[in-house]
C-alpha positions in Angstrom: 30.6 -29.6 -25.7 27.8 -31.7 -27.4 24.6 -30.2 -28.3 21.1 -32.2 -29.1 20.0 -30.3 -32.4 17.0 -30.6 -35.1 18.8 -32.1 -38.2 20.4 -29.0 -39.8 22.4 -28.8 -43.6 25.6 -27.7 -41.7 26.2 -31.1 -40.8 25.8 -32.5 -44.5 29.4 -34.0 -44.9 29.8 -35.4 -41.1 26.1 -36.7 -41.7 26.9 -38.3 -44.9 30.6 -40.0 -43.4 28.2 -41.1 -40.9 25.9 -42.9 -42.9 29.3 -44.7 -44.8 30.3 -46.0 -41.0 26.7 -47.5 -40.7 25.6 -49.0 -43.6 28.1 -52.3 -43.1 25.7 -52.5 -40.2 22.7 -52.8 -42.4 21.4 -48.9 -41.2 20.4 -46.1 -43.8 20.9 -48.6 -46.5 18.1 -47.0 -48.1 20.4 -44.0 -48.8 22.7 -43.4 -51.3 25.6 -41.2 -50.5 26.0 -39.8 -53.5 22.0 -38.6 -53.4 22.2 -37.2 -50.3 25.1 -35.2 -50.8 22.9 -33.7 -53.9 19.5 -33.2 -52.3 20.5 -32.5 -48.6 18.3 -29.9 -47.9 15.5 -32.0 -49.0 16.4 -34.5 -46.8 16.5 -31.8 -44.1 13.1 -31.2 -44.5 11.9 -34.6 -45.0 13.1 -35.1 -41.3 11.8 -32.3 -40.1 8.2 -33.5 -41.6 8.1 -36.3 -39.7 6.4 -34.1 -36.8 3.4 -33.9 -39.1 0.9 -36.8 -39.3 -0.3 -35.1 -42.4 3.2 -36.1 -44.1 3.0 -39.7 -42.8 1.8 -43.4 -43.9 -1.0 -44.2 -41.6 1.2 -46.6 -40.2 3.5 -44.6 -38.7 3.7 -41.9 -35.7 4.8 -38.5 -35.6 8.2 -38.1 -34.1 10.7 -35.3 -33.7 14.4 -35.7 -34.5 16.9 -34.8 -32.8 21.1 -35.1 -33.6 23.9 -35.1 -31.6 26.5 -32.8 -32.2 29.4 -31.9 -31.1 31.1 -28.9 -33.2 30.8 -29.5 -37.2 30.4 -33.3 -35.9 27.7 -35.5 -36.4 27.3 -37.9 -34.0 24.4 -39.6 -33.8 20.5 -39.5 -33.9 17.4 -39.8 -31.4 14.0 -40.0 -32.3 11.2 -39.2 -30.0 7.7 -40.9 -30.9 4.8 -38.7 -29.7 3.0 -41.5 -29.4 3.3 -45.4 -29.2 0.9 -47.8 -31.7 1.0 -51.4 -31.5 4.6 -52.0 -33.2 6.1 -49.5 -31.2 4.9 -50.5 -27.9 6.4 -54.5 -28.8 9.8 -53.5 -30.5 11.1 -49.7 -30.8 9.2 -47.4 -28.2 9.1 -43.7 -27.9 12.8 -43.0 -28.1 15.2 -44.3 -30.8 19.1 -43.9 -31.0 21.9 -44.7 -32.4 26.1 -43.9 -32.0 28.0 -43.8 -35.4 30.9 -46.3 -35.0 33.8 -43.8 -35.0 31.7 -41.6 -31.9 30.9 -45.1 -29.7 31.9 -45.9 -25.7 32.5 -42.4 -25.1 29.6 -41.7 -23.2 27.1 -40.2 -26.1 24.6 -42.7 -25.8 23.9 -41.5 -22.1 24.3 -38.0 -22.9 21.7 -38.2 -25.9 19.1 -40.4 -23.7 20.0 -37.3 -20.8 19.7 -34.5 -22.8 16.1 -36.1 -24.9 14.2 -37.3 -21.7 13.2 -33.3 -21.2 12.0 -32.8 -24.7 9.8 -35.7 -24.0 8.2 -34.2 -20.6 7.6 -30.9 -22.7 5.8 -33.2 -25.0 3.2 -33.5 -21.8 4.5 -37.6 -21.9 5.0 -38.7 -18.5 6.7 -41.5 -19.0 8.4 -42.8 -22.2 9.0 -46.6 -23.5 12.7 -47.4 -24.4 13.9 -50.9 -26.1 16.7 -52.3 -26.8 17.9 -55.8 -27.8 18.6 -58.6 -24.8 22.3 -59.0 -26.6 23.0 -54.7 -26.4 24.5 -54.6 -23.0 25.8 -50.9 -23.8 22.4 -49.5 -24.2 20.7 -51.9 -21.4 22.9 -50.0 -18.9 22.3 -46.2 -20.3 18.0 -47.6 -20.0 18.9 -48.6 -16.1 21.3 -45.4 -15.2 18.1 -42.8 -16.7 15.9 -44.6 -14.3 14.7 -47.6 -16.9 12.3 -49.9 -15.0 12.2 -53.2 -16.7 8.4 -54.7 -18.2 8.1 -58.5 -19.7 10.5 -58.4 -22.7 9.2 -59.3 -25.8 10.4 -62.5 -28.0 9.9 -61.6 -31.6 8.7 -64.0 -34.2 11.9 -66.1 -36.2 13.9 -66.8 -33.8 15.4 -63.1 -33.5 17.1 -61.9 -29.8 14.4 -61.0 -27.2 14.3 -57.2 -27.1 14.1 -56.0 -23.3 11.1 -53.3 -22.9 11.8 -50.5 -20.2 9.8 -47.4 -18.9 11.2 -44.3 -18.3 9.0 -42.3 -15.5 9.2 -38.2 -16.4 7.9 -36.7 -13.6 9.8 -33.9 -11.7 11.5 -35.6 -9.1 12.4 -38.7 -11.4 13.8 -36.8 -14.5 15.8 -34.9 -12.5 17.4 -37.9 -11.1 17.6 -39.7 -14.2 19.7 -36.6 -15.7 21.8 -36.0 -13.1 23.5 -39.5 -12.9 
């Protein structure tokens, strides 16, 4: 049974395998492996800072972090934004996830979008902005099945895919739709 957790150090060696399956991709290149098997708990509460605006560049929003496990597995990560600014509202939104590789196309995408959309109605949000890239058919049709209504997408600057904008509504009656399809 998979579980939405806060980032916890009993998931240090899944998390770390993790970040070896996405780093070919260009995520959590920031990382070293090797460092974050040494300062994981650190880390830990790095992520868990992230709620505080005190902790933050003023460029940035508070956000809570959530993983999805499933056991001692890792696999993978939403982020719910409290709040949007400027960037977020063009490219990113109030929820942000990702699949490691080895966990993808068997239905965790949907079940982390499911299982976050009531964290964000406790938040007192009543209605959250997801986005995803035009090309990412996988997580265009989680958006749609959790009641995503699609706004103007946005076409960034260079030349990059246009990244489709959608609107989650998190009232009663829609949430509970959304989660039980």
């Amino acid at each position: 049974m998979v579980a939405l957790i806060r980032p916890h150090e009993r998931y240090r060696e899944s998390f770390i395998a993790a970040v070896r399956e996405l780093q070919p991709e260009g995520r959590y290149t920031q990382y070293s492996p090797e460092h974050l098997a040494a300062n994981f708990p650190a880390f830990i509460r790095e992520l868990h800072g992230y709620e505080d605006r005190a902790n933050l560049p003023a460029h940035l929003v508070p956000e809570t972090l959530y993983w999805l496990v499933e056991g001692d597995e890792f696999i993978g990560r939403v982020s719910l934004r409290h709040e949007l600014n400027e960037q977020l509202r063009l490219l990113g939104g109030h929820i942000g996830y990702e699949i490691r590789p080895s966990q993808r196309r068997r239905g965790h995408g949907s079940a982390m979008l499911a299982l976050v959309l009531p964290r964000a109605r406790e938040r007192g949000l009543t209605r959250v902005l997801l986005t995803c890239d035009a090309d990412n058919l996988a997580s265009k049709k989680i958006i749609e099945r959790h009641g995503g209504v699609a706004e103007t997408p946005y076409a960034p600057p260079g030349g990059r895919v246009a990244v489709l904008r959608y609107w989650i509504a998190l009232d009663m009656e829609a949430g509970a739709a959304a989660t039980s399809s």
